[in-house]
C-alpha positions as CSV (number, residue, x, y, z in Angstrom):
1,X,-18.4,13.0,28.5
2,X,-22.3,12.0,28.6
3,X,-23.8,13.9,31.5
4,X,-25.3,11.6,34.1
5,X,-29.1,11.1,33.9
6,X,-31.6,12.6,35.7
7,X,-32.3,9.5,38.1
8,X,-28.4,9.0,39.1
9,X,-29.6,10.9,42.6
10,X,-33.0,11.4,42.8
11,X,-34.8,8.4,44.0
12,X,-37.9,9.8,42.6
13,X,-36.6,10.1,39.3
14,X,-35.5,6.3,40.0
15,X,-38.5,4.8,40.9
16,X,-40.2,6.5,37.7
17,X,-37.0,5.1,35.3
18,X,-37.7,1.6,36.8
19,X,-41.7,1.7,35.5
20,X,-40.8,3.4,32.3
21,X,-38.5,0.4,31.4
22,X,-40.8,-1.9,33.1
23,X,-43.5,-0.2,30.3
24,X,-41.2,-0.6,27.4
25,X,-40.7,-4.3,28.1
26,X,-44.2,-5.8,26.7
27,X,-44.7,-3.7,23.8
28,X,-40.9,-3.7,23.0
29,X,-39.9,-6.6,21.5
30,X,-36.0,-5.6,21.9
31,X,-36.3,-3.6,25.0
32,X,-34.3,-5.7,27.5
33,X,-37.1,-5.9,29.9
34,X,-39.5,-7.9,27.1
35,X,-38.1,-11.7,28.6
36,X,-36.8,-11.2,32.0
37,X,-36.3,-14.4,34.2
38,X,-38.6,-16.0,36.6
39,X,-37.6,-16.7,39.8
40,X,-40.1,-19.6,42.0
41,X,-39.2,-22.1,44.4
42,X,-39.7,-25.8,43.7
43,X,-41.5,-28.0,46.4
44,X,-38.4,-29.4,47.3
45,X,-37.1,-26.1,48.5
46,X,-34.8,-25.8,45.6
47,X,-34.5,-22.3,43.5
48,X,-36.1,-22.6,39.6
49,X,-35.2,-19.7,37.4
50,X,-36.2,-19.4,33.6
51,X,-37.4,-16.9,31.0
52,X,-40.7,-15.4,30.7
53,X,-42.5,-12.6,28.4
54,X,-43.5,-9.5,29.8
55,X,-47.3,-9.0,29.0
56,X,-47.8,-6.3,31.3
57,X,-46.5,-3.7,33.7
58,X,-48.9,-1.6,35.6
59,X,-47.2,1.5,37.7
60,X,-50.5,2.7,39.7
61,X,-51.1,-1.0,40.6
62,X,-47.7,-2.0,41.1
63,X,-48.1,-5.7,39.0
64,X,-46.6,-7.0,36.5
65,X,-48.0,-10.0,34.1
66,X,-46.8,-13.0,32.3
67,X,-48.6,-16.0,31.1
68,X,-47.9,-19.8,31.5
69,X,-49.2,-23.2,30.7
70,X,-51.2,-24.2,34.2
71,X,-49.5,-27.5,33.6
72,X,-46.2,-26.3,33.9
73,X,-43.9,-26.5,37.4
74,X,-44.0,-23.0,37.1
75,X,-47.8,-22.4,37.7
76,X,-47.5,-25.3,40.8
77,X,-44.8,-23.4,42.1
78,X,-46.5,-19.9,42.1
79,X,-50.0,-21.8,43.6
80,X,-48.1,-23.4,45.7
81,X,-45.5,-20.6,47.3
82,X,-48.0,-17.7,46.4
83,X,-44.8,-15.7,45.3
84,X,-42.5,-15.0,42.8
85,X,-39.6,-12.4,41.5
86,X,-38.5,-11.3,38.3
87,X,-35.1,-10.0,36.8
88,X,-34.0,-7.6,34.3
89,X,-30.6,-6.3,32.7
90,X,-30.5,-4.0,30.3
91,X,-26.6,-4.4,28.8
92,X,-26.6,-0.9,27.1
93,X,-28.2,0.6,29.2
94,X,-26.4,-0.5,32.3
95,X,-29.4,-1.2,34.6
96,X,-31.2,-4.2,36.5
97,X,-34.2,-4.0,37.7
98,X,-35.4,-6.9,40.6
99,X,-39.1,-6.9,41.5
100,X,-41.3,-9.5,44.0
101,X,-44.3,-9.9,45.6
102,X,-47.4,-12.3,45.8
103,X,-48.2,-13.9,43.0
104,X,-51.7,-15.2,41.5
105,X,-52.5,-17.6,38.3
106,X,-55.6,-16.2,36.8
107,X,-57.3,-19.3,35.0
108,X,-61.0,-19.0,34.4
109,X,-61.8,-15.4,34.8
110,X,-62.1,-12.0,33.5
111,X,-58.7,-11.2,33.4
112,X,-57.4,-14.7,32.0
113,X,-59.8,-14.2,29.4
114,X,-58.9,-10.6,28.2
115,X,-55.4,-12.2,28.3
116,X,-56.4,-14.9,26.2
117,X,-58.3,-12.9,24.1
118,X,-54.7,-11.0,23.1
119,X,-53.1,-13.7,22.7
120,X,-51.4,-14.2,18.9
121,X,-52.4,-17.5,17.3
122,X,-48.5,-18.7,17.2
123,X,-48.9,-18.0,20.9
124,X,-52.1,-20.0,21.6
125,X,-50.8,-23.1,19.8
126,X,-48.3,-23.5,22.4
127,X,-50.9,-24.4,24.9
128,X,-52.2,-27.0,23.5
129,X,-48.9,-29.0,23.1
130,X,-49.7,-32.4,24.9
131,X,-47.8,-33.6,26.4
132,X,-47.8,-31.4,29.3
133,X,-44.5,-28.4,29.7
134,X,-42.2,-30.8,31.2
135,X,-43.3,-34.4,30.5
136,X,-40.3,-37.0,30.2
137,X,-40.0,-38.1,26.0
138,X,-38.7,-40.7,24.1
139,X,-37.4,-38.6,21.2
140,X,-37.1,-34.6,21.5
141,X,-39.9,-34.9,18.6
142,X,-42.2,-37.3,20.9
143,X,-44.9,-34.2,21.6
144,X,-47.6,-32.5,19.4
145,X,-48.8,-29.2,18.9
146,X,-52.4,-28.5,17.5
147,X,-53.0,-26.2,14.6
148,X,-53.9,-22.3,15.1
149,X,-57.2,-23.4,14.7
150,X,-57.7,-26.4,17.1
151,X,-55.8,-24.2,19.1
152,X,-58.4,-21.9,20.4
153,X,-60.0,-24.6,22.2
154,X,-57.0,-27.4,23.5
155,X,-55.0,-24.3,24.4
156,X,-57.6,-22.5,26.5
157,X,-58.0,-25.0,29.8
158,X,-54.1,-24.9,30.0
159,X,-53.5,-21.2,29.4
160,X,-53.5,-19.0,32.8
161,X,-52.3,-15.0,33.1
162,X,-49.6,-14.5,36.1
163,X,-49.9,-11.2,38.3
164,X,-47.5,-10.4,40.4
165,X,-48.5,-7.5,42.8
166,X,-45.1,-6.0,43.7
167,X,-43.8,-6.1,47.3
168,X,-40.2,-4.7,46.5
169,X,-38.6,-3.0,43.6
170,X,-34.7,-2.9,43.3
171,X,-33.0,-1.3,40.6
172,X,-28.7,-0.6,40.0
173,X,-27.3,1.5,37.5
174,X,-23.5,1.0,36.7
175,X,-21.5,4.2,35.9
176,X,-18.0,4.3,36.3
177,X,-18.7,7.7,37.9
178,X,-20.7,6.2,40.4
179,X,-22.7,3.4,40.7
180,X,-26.6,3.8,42.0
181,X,-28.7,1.4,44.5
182,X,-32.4,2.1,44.9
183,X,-35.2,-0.4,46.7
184,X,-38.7,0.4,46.9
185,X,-40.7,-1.3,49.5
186,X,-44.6,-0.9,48.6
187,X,-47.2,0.2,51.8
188,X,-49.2,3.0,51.0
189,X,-47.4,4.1,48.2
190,X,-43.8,3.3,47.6
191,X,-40.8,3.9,50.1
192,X,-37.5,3.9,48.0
193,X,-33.9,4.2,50.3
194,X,-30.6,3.8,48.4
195,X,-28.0,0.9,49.0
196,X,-24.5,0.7,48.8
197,X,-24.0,-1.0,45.4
């Protein structure tokens, strides 16, 4: 029988587990934690859940970041709500990993340029689709997408980095040994207590 790992009842070994995947998921194309969903809330009230790519996890700042197009309902939702949350299950792994906080689009400075700056060129293209994420067509083909080139400057005004400072972490591990329930709140450092599963 596989021993049970280290974090199965140490919340400190947890909370580490949690960032190490979170870490994985932007340079790991496969890692489960590379495209985990988006959760925002629409100006109706109504919940809007779909997928994003990880770009970044940092542990000692507690954020995570994903771009969008700043056409998108997406980027209104986050300006508007000033919050989001983001989900991950690893299948093989057994383990899900929730995380929110306050959200903030980063469109014309420092940090959406670095971001831009990174971007791959099959990347960049997608911001300069026209029309905008979302817009109503005739045909599925009715939109256009510049070339890598032309790309560098349509796609810029619409590109914007995400940053979600996290609030609350929440992971589960499923064992049939024993299940494990961890949440982190985050003031002055994080507090982690476990919950029934």
């Amino acid at each position: 029988m596989t021993p049970l790992p280290p974090f199965h009842d140490d919340l400190a070994a947890a909370l580490a587990e949690v960032w190490r995947l979170l870490e994985d998921g932007p340079r790991l194309r496969r890692n489960a934690f590379h495209m985990p969903a988006l959760a925002t809330v629409d100006a109706r009230g109504h919940p809007q859940v779909r997928t994003v790519v990880l770009r970044a996890a940092d542990p000692v700042a507690g954020a995570l970041r994903f771009h969008c197009d700043r056409r998108s309902d997406k980027a209104s939702e986050i300006a508007a709500s000033g919050i989001a949350a983001l989900h991950g299950y690893d299948s093989d792994a057994k383990i899900q990993i929730r995380a929110a906080g306050p959200a903030t689009l980063h469109t014309d400075d420092a940090l959406a340029e670095a971001a831009w700056a990174g971007a791959m060129a099959m990347s960049r293209v997608c911001y300069g689709a026209d029309p905008a994420p979302g817009a109503v067509l005739p045909t599925g083909d009715a939109y256009t997408l510049p070339d890598a080139e032309a790309a560098v400057s349509l796609g810029r005004p619409n590109f914007c980095a995400v940053v979600v400072t996290l609030a609350r972490l929440e992971f589960l591990y499923l064992d049939r040994r024993g299940h494990r329930r961890a949440a982190w709140t985050r003031a002055d450092g994080w507090r982690g207590v476990w919950l029934a599963p």
